[in-house]
C-alpha positions as CSV (number, residue, x, y, z in Angstrom):
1,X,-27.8,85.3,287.3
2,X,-31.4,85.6,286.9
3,X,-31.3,89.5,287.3
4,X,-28.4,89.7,284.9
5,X,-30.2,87.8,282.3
6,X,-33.3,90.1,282.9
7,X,-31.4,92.8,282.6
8,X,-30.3,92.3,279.2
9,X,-33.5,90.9,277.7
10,X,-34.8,94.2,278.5
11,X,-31.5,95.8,276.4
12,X,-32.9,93.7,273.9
13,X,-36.4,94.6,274.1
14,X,-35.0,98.1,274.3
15,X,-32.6,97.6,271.3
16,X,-35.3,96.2,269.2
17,X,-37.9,99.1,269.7
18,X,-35.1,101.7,268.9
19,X,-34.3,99.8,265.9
20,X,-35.9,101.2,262.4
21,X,-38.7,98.6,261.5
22,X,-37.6,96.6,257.9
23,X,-40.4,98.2,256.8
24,X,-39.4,101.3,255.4
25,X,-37.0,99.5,253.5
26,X,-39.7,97.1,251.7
27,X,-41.6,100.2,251.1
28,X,-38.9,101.3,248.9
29,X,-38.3,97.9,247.6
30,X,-42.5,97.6,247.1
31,X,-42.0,101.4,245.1
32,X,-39.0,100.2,242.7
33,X,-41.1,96.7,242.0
34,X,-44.1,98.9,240.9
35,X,-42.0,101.4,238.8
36,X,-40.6,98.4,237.3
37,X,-43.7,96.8,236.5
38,X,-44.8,100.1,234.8
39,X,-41.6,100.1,232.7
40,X,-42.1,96.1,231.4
41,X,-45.4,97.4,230.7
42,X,-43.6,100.4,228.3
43,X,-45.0,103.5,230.8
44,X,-42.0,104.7,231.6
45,X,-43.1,108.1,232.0
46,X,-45.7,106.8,234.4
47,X,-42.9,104.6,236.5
48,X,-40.8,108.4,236.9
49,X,-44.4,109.7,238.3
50,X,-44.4,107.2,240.5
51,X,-40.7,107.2,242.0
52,X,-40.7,110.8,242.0
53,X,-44.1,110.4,244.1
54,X,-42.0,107.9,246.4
55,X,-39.4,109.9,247.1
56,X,-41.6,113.1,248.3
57,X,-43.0,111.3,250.6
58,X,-39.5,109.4,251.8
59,X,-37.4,111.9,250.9
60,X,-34.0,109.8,253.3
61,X,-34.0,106.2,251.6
62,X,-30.7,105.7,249.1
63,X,-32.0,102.7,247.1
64,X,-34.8,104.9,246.4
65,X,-33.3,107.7,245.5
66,X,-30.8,105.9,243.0
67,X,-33.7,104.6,241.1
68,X,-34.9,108.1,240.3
69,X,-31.9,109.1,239.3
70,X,-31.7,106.3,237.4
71,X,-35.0,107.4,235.6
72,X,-33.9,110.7,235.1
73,X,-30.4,109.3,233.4
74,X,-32.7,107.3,231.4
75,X,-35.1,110.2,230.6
76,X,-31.8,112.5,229.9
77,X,-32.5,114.7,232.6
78,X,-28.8,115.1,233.4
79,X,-28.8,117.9,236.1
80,X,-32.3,115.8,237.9
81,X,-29.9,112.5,238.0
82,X,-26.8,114.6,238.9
83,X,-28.9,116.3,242.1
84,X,-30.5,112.8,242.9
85,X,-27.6,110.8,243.2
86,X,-25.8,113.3,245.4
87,X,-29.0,113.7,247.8
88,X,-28.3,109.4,248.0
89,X,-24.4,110.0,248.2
90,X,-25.4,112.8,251.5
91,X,-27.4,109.9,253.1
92,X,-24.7,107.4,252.4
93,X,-21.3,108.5,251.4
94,X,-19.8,104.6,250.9
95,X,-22.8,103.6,248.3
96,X,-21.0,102.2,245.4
97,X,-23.8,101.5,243.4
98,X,-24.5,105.1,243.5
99,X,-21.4,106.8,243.1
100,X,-21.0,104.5,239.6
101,X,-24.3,106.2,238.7
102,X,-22.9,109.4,238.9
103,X,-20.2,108.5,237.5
104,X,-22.3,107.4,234.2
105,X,-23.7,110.9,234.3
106,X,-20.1,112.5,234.4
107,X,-19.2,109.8,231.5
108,X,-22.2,111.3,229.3
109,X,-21.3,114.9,230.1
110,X,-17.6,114.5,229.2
111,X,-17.1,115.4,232.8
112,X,-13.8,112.9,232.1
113,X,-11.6,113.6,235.6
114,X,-14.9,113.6,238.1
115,X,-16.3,110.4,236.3
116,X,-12.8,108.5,237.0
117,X,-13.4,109.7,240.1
118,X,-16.7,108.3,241.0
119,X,-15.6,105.1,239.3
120,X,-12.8,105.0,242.0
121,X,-15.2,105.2,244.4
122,X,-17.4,102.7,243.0
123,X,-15.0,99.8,243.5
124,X,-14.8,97.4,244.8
125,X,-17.8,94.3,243.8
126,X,-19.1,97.3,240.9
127,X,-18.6,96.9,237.2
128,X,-16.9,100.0,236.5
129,X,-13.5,98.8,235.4
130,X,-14.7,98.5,231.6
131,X,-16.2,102.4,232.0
132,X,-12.1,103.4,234.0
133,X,-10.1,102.0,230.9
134,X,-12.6,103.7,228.3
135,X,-12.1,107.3,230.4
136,X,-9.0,106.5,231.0
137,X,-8.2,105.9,226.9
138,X,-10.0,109.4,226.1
139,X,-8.0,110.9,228.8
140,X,-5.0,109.6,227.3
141,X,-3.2,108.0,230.1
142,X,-4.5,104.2,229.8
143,X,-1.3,103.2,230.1
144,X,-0.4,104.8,233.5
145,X,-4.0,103.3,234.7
146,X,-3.0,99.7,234.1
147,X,0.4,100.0,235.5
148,X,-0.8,101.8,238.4
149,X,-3.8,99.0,239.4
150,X,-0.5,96.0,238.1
151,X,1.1,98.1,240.3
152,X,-1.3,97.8,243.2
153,X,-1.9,94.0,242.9
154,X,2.0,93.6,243.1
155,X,2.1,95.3,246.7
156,X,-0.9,93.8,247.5
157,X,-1.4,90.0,246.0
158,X,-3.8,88.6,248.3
159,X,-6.2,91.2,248.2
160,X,-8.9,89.4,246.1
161,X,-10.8,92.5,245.1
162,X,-7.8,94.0,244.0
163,X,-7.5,91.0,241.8
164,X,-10.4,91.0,240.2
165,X,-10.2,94.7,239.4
166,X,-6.5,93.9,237.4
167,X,-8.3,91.0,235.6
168,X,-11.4,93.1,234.7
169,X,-9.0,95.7,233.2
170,X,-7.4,93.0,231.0
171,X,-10.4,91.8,230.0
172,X,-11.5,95.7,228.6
173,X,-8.0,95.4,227.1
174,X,-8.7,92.5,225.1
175,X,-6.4,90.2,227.1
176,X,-8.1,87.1,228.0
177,X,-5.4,84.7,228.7
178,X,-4.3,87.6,231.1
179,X,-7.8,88.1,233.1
180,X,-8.3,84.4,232.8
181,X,-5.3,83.4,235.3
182,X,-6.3,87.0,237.3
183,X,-9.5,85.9,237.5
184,X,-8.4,82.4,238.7
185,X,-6.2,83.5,241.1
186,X,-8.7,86.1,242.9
187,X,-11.0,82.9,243.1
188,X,-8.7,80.9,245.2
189,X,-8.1,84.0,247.3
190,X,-11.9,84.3,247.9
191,X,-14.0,81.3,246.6
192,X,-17.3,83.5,247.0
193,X,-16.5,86.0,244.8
194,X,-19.4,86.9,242.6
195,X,-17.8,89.6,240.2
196,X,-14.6,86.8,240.0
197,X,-16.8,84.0,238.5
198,X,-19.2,86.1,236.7
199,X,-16.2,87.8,235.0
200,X,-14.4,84.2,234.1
201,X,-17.6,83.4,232.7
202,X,-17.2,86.1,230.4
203,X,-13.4,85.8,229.7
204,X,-14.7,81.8,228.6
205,X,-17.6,83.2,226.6
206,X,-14.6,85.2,224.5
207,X,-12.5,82.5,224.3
208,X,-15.5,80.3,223.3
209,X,-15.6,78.4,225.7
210,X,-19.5,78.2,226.5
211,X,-19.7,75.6,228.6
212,X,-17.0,76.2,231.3
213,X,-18.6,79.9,231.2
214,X,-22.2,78.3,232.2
215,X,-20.2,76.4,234.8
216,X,-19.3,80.1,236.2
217,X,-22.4,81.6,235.7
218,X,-24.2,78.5,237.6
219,X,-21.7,79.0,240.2
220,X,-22.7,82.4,241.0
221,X,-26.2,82.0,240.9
222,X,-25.9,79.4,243.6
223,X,-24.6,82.1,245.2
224,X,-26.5,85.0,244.8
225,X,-29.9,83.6,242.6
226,X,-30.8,87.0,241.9
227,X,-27.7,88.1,240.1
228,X,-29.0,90.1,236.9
229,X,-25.6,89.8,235.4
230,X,-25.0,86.2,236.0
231,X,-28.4,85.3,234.9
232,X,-28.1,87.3,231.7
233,X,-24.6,85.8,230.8
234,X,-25.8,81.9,231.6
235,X,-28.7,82.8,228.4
236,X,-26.0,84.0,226.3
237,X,-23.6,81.4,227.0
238,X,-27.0,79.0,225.9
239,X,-27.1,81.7,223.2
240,X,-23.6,80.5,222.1
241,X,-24.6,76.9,221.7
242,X,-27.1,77.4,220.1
243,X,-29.7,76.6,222.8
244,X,-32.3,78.8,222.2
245,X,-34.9,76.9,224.1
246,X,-32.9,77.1,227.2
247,X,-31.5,80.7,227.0
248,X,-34.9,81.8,226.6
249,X,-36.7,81.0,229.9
250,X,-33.2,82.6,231.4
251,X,-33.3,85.6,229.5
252,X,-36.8,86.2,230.5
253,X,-35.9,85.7,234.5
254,X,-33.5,88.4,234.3
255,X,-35.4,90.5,232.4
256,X,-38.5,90.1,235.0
257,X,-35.7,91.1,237.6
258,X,-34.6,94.2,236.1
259,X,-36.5,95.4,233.2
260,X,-35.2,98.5,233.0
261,X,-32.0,97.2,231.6
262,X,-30.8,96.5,228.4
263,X,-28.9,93.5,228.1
264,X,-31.8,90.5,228.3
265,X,-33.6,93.0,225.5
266,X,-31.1,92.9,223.1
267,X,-30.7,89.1,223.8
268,X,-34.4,89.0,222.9
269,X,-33.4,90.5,219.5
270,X,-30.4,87.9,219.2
271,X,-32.6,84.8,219.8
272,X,-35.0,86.6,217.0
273,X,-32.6,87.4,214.4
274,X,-30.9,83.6,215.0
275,X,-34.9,82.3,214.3
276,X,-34.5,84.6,210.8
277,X,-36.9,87.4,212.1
278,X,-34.9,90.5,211.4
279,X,-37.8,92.4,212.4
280,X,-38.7,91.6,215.2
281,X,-34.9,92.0,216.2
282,X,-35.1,95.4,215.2
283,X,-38.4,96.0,217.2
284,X,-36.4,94.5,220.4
285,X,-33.4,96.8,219.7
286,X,-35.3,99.6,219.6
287,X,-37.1,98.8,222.8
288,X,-33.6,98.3,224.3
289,X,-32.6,101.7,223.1
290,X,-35.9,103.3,225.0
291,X,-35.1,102.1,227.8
292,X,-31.4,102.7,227.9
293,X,-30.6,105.3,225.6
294,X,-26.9,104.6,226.6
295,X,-25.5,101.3,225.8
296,X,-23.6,100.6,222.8
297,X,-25.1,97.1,221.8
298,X,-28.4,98.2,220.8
299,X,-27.2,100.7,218.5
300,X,-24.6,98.6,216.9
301,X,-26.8,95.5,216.6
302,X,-29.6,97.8,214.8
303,X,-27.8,98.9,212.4
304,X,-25.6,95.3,211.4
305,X,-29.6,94.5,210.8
306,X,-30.3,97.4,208.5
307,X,-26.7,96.9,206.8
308,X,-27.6,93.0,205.9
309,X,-31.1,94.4,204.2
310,X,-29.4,97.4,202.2
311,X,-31.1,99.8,204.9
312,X,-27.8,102.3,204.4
313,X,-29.4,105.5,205.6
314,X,-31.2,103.8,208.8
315,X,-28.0,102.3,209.6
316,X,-26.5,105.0,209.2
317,X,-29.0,106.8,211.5
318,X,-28.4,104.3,214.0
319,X,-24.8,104.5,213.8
320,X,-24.7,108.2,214.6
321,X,-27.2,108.3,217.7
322,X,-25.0,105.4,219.0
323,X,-21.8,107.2,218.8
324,X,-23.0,110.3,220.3
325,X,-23.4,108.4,223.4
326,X,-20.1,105.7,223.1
327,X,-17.5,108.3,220.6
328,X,-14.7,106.4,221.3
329,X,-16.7,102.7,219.9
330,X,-14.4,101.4,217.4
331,X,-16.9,99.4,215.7
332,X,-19.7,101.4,215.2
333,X,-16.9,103.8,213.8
334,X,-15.7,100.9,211.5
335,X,-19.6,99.8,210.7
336,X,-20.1,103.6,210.0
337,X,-17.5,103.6,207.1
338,X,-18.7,101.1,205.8
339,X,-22.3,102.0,205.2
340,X,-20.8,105.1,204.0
341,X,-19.1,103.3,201.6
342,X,-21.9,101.4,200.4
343,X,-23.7,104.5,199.5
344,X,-20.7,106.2,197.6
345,X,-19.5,108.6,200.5
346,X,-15.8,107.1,200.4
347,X,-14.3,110.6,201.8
348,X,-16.9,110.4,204.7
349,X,-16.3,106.5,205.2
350,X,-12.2,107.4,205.2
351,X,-13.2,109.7,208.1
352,X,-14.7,107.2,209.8
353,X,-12.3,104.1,209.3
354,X,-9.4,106.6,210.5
355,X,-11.2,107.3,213.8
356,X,-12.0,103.4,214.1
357,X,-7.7,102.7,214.1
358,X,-7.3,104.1,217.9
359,X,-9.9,102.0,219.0
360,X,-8.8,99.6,221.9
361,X,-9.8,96.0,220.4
362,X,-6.9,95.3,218.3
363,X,-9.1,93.4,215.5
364,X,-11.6,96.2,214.5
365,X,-7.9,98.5,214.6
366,X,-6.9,95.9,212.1
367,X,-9.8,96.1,209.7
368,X,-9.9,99.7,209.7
369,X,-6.7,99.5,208.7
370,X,-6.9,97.1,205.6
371,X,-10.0,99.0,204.5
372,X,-8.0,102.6,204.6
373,X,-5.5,100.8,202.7
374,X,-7.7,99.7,200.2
């Protein structure tokens, strides 16, 4: 017995000298904390020096190199991104989080059949469902994409993942007494479920319902207390009771976690306009737009500011930078029309108020349909 048990300490010793050391992998944690720092600090040149610095030097870490590619998206460097996240995707074919960043890049090029595809493979526990049923509706085949994932769950009900992805669809879809019970349902499958209860808080947040959606959003951060998206949603569903003084601390947690995203900016800029500075909105808009040149909100919420203070031609600006990068946004389409209207253009704002009617959320579809029959 003693010889046996020597034995396999020595595998173990063995084992543990063979095994990588963790600290390659807080090297690239240490290099994404610094080009993250530079970024809060507004160098985001500086933080692509740095990461591109990084990865010459450790040119076989994924994390790493899905940062830079991330930088490069950011920077529009389409073809550097493109290259990055496929050096990541040699390294480690199953990485989600990666093949969703190429599919963002495929998404921006109008690369429309190898973006589904990169979604696909994204799933499960990413947030690519919303970006599927957006492709899906330029493709023209949305409704073969939400029978076919109905279609799925039916064959396979207790698959919780599979759950969640039919509840995230109706929730794209404007459904949310649909994802509510999907979203329910995949819970009591898999209690632990972080996209689940972060997406019920969301489906409550629509239904205004802010305090069961804090309920969700508390729930998830007991389980994962770094969760950018949880954090985020918990300040907006303060946000929604007008809780300002609580949503703020939050917001600026998940902003120190991930300042390289937009959503905690543009929150900034909520909290601001709320307080009556419209300026200072604007400034944190336009800060959300630098660093993410490709969300929708920023755009949108710029220009509802410049609307409200007669500002037709910078909303109009606004308006047309956002829709280069989300065409298929109903609103901004609808917003569009009207700020052409306001400044006389009524052929232009028709244009734009027709193109706003095969938009997916069935209440702008029903304004741009009263204004074209006005």
């Amino acid at each position: 017995m003693v010889r046996r048990a020597l034995i396999f300490v020595l595998v173990l010793l063995l084992v543990a000298v063979m095994t990588p050391r963790p600290a390659r992998a807080d090297a690239a944690i240490d290099a994404v904390h610094t080009a993250r720092q530079l970024i809060a600090a507004g160098n985001m040149a500086g933080a692509l020096t740095s990461m591109e610095l990084y990865v010459a030097r450790h040119p076989d870490q994924p994390d790493a190199l899905r940062f830079l590619g991330d930088l490069y998206y950011r920077a529009g460097q389409m073809a550097k991104a493109e290259a990055t996240y496929r050096r990541a995707l040699d390294i480690d074919p199953r990485d989600r989080e990666t093949h969703n960043r190429l599919g963002t890049v495929y998404a921006a090029e109008n690369r429309v059949d190898d973006a589904i595809d990169q979604f696909n493979k994204s799933l499960p526990g990413i947030s690519s469902v919303g970006d599927l049923v957006a492709l899906h509706q330029r493709k023209g085949d949305l409704q073969q994409y939400r029978l076919q994932v109905e279609q799925a769950v039916e064959k396979n009900p207790s698959d919780a993942d599979l759950v969640v992805e039919l509840a995230q669809v109706y929730a794209a879809l404007y459904h949310p007494t649909l994802a509510l019970g999907r979203y329910r349902r995949a819970l009591n499958l898999d209690p632990t479920s972080i996209p689940a209860m972060n997406g019920l808080g969301l489906v409550f947040l629509d239904l205004h319902d802010p305090t069961d959606a804090i309920d969700q959003f508390e729930a998830c951060l007991r389980l994962d207390p770094f969760s950018y998206s949880c954090t985020d949603n918990l300040g907006v569903a303060y946000m929604d009771l007008h809780r300002d003084d609580l949503a703020l601390p939050i917001l600026k947690r998940a902003y120190s976690y991930a300042p390289e995203r937009p959503e905690a900016i543009v929150n900034f800029g909520y909290i601001e306009d709320d307080r009556g500075d419209w300026k200072a909105a604007v400034t944190y808009y336009a800060k959300a737009i630098r660093v993410w040149p490709y969300g929708r909100d920023a755009y949108f919420n710029i220009a509802i500011a410049y609307e409200t203070h007669h500002l037709y031609q910078l909303a109009q600006a606004a308006l047309l930078e956002g829709l280069a990068v989300s065409p298929d946004d109903g609103w901004m389409h609808y917003l569009l029309g009207e700020t052409y209207l306001m400044q006389g253009h009524h052929d232009l704002a028709k244009v734009q108020f027709q193109a706003a009617t095969t938009a997916i959320d069935p209440s702008v579809v029903e304004l741009a349909k009263s204004a074209l029959s006005n």
